[in-house]
N, C-alpha and C positions, 0 to 999 in steps of 0.2 A: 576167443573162439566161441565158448556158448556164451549164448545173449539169455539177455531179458533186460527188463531195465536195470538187470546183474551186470550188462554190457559196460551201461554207465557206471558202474562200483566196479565190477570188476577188471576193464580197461585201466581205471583212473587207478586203481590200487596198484595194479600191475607197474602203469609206464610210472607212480610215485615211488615204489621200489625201488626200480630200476636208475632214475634220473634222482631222487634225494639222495643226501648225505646224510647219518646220524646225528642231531641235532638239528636239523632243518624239519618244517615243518610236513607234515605229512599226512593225509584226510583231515587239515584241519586242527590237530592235534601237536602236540611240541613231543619231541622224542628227551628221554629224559636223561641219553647214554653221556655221558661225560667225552669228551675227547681227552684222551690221556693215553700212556703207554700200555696201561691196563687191560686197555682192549687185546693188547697181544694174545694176553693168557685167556684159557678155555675155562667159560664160568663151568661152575661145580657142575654136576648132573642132576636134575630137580628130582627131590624125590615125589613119591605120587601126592601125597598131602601137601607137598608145596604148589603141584599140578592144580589141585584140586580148587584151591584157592584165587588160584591164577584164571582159570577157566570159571571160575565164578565170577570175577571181575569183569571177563570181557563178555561173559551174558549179561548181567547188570550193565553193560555200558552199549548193547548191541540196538543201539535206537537209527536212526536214518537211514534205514535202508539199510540192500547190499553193500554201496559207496561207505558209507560209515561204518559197518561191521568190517570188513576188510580191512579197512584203513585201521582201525583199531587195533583187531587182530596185530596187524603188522606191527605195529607202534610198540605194542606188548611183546609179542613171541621173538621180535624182528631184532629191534632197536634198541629196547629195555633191558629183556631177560638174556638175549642173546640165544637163547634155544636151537633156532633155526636157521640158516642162512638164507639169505636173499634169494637165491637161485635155488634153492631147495623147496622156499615158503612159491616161487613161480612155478615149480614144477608141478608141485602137492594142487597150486590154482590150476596150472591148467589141466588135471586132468579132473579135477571136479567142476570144472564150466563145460567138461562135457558127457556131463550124466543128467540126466531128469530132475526136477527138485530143488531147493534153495542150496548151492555154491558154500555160501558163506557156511551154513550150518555142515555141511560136510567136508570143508576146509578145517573147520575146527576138528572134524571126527577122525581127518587123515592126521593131523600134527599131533593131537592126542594118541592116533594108535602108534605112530612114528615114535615117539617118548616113551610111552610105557605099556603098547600091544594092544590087544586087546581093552585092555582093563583099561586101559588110557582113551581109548579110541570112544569109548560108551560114557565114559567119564563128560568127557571135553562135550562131545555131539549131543549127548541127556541135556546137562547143565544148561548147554547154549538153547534150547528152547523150552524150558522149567522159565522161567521169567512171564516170557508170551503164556504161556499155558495156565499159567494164575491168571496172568491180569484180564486176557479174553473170557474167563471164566469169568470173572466177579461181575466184568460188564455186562457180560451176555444174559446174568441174574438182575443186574441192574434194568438192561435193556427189557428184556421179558419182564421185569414187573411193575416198572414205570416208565416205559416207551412211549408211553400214549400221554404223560405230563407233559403239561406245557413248556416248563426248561427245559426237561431234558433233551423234548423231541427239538427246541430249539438250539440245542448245542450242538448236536446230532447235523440239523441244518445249517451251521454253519461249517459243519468240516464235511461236507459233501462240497460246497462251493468251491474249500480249498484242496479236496482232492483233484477235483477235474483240475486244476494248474499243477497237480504233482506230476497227472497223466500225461498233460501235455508234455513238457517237460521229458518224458518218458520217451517221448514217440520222435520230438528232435535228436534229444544226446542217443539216442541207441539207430534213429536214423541216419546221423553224420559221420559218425562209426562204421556201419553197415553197409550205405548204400552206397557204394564206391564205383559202380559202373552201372550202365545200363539195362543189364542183364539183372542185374540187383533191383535195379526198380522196378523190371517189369515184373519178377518175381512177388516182389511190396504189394503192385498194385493189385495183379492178382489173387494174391491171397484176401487181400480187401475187399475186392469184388466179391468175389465166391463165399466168404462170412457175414457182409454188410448185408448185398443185396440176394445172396439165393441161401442162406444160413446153413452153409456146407460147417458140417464138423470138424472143430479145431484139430483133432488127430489126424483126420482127413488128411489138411492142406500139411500140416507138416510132415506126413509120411510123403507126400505127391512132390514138395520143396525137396526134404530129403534122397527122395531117389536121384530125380533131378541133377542137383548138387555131386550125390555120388558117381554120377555116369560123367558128369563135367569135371569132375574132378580125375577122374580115369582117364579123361581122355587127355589131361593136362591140358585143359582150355585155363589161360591165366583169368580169363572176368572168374572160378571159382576159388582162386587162390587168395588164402587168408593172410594179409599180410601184418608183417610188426604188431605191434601190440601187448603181444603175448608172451612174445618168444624171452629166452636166456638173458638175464644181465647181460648186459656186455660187457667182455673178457676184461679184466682187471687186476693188477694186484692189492689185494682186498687184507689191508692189515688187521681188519676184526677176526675176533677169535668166536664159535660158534660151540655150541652144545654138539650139534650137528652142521659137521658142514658139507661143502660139498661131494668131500670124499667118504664120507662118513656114512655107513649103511644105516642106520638107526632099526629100526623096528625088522628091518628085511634078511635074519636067518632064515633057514630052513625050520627050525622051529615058530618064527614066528608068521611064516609062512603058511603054513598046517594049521596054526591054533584061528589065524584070521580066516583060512577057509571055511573052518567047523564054526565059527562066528557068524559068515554067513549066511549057511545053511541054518543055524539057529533064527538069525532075523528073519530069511524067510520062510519057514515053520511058523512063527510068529504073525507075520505080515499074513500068510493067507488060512491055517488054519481057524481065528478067528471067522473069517470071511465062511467058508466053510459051512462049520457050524453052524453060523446063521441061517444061513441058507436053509439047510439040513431040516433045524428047527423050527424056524419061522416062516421059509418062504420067498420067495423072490418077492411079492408083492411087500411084505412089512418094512417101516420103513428103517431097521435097525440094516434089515439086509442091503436095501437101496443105497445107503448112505456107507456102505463096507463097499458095495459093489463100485457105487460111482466113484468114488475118493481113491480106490483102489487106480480105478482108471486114471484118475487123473496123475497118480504118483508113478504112473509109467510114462507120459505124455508132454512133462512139464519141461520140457526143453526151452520154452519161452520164457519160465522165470514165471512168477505171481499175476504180474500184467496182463503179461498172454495169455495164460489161462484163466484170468478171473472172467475173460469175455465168454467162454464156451460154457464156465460154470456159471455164472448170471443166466445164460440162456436157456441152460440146462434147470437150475433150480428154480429162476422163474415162473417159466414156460413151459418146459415139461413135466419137472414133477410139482407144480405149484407150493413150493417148500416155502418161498418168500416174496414180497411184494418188491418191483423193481428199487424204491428209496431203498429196502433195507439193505442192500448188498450194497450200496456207498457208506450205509453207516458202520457197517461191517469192515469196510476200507477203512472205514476212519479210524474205528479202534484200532484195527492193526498198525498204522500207520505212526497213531501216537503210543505206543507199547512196545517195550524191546523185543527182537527177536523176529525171524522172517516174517517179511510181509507174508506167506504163504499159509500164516496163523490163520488168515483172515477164514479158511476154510472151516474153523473150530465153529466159529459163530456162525455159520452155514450149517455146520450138522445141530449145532445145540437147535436153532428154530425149526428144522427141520423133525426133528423127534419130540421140541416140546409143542408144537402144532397137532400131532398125531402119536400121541403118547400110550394109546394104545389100553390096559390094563392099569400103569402108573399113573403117581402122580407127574403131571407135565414138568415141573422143576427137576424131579429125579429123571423122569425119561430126558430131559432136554440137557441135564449134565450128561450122562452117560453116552447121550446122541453125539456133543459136542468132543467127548475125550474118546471116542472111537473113531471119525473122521479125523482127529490128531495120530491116534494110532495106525491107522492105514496110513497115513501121510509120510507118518516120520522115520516107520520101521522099514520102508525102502528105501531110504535113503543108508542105513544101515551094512543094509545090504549089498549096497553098489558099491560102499567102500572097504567095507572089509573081503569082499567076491573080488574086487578088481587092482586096488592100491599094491599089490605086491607083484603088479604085471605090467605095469603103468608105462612101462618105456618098450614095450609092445606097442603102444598108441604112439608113438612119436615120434614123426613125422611120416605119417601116413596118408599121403593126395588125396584118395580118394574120400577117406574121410572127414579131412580138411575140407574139399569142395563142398561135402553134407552141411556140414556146419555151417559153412557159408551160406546158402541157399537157405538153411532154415533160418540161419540170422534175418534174413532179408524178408523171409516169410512173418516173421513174427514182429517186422514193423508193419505191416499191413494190418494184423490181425490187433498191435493195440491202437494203430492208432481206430480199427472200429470201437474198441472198448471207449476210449474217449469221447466217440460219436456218441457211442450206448449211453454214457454218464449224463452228457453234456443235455442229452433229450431227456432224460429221466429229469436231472435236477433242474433245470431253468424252465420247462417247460410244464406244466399241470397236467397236459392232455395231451396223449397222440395218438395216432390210428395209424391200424396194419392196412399194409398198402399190397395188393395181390395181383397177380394176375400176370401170364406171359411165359411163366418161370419165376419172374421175382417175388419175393418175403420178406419186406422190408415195414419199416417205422418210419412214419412222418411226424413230424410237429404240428398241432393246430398252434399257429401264429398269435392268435388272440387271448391263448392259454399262458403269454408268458411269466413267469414270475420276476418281477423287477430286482425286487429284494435278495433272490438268489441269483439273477443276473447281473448284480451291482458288487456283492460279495467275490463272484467267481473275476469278475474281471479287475479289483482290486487283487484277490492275492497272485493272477498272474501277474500284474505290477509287481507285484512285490518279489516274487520269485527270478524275474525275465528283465525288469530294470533293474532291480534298489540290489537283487541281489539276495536276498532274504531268505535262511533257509529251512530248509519243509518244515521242521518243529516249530522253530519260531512262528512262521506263515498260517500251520493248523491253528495253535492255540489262538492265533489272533480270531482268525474268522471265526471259532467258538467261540471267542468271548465275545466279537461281534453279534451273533445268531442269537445270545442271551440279550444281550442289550437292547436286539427286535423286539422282545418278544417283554421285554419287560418295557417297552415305550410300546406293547399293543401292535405291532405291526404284524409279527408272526404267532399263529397257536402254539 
């Protein structure tokens, strides 16, 4: 149901659910459940410190994406521990593919509160982005104080190369998925159009898809109807035994109902009195405020997943508030890419330059960490909120046309809008120079042709070899082109 290039994790997770057996492979991964009679009996009930342990593992292990974090997830909660049942771990999916924000991190926040309430739900959801939130840091200290060396900025170059083949990549699996009819394409193209070439605002087109999708979907026209994918296991007699199974209400009393609403209300207390205060005290112009206000926005808006949105905020932090240089928002991609935990980190390293550039009274390293762990806090605390606000209502949403058709239509919108993000990358990195092209209505970027960079044109079009033939995947594919980009630079090719 919600995309982003979460479509390609979260589709693939879902139909590997559905279609593996226990012990067959799954994201990749070997499931490690024995086949034996054992599975009849119901494993013990975990306690929280067993949780606690458990959820640390599968943030330590959340690298590849949504596709790989799900898949995980699954392996662990699913197949291993037995916790949850298949059709419960689908359900818990589908209604966080359809809330703003990274899936996978609020997948973990609902099976967490499911287990052990509350206290389970902040346990699981914290843990699973405590990984990212270190490692963006140390980089974003590395980056800020020797970005401009020769290696570094050559490692940096070489995983811009092989982000544009992640992108790619991005814009076919979520468009093969997606674009199922015509009506779907023309939804694509237009959202294309209207961000490539007249730079209408990503909240824009996905409110304008949204409506769209909901009136199509009211009216039960079939091109908005979302089909398979997502839905129920199908019907089986299922001899594993579950912590929670199907019948099993888990976290969903009436008191646990209460304690997640007041939960909340607490997140968001959290989520915008900070914002608030800033304001109050600083100012819409400072940029501690900018960076609470923007990130805020964006943690309402992110139905697309990281991809979609990384194109509105490159254009937004570029362009409008001159927070970063176009390369640095791919090297921003790249840390997050090669670090556990949602790609959607990549915003950390967005606010940290953004505050150590304009630091104000501070020192730039202190204002640029505090800049970097406030755009994680406006990030992450709404995501808190949608799931402790909405998880004990969940079957409210399902099967709902109309907002099915929504869904739809913004899926379709949000292959338009990365695949301009890929334009965006594709110009920035292979290209040294380009000129804004004006006039008629249009706001568009061209390439001067003679600006090309070979070295990063030779780069980018090996690792989609490697990704699109040999098969090769993202981790493997980054590090190479990094260690590529050093090799440049140490044979003198690249600064």
């Amino acid at each position: 149901m919600r995309v982003d290039v979460s479509l390609l994790g979260s589709s693939f997770a879902a139909r590997a659910a559905q279609d593996e057996r226990p012990g067959e492979q799954i994201g990749g991964s070997m499931s490690v459940l024995p086949h034996s009679t054992e599975t009849n009996q119901r494993p013990a009930y975990p306690t929280l410190r067993e949780a606690v342990g458990i959820w640390a593992r599968v943030a330590a292990l959340s690298f590849g994406g949504p596709a790989g974090q799900i898949a995980v997830m699954h392996r662990i909660v699913v197949d291993e521990k037995r916790w949850i049942s298949e059709n419960r771990f689908l359900h818990a999916l589908n209604y966080c593919m359809l809330l703003p924000g990274p899936e996978a991190q609020q997948l973990a926040t609902y099976i967490g509160w499911l287990l052990h309430g509350t206290k389970g739900g902040l346990i699981a959801g914290g843990l699973f982005i405590l990984p990212g939130i270190v490692a963006i840091m140390i980089l974003s200290w590395i980056y800020a104080a020797f970005g401009s060396v020769g290696i570094v900025a050559a490692l940096f170059f070489g995983l811009k190369a092989a982000v544009l083949a992640v992108v790619l990549q991005a814009v076919l699996r979520v468009g093969a998925k997606a674009l199922k009819n015509r009506v779907m394409l023309a939804l694509a193209a237009t959202a294309f159009i209207a961000i490539f070439f007249f730079s209408a605002p990503f909240p824009a087109i996905i409110f304008g898809a949204g409506v769209i999708g909901y009136l199509g979907g009211r009216a039960g026209l079939a091109a908005f109807a979302i089909g398979g994918g997502h839905g129920p296991a199908k019907d089986r007699a299922d001899p594993i035994a579950y912590v929670l199974d199907d019948a099993g209400e888990g976290a969903l009393s009436s008191q646990a109902r209460a304690a997640a609403r007041r939960a909340a209300m607490i997140a968001l207390a959290l989520w915008l009195l900070p914002v608030g205060l800033l304001l109050v005290l600083l100012g819409q112009s400072d940029v501690f405020s900018q960076i609470a206000l923007f990130f805020s926005k964006m943690a309402m808006v992110t139905f697309g997943g990281a991809y979609a949105v990384l194109a509105y905020v490159a254009q937004q932090a570029v362009d409008g508030f001159g927070w970063l240089k176009p390369g640095e928002m791919l090297d921003g991609l790249g840390m997050a890419e090669t670090t556990p935990g949602p790609l959607i980190m990549v915003l950390q390293f967005v606010g940290f330059m953004a505050a150590f550039r304009a630091p104000g009274a501070l020192p730039p390293m202190l204002a640029g960490t505090l800049g970097g762990l406030l755009a994680t806090w406006v990030t992450f605390a709404p995501c808190f909120f949608w799931i402790f606000l909405g998880a004990p209502f969940i079957e409210v949403l399902r099967g709902n046309k109309a907002l099915a058709g929504a869904l739809s239509a913004i899926t379709a919108a949000v292959v338009g809008v990365i695949l301009n993000l890929a334009l965006w990358f594709a110009l920035h990195t292979l290209f040294r120079e380009v000129v804004e092209v004006e006039g008629l209505g249009f706001d568009f970027e061209r390439p001067v042709l003679a600006s090309v960079n070979p070295y990063a044109l030779a780069l980018s079009l090996a690792a989609i070899v490697a990704m699109f033939r040999f098969k090769w995947g993202m981790i493997p594919t980054l590090a190479a082109c990094a260690a590529a980009g050093i090799a440049l630079h140490l044979a003198g090719a690249v600064g």
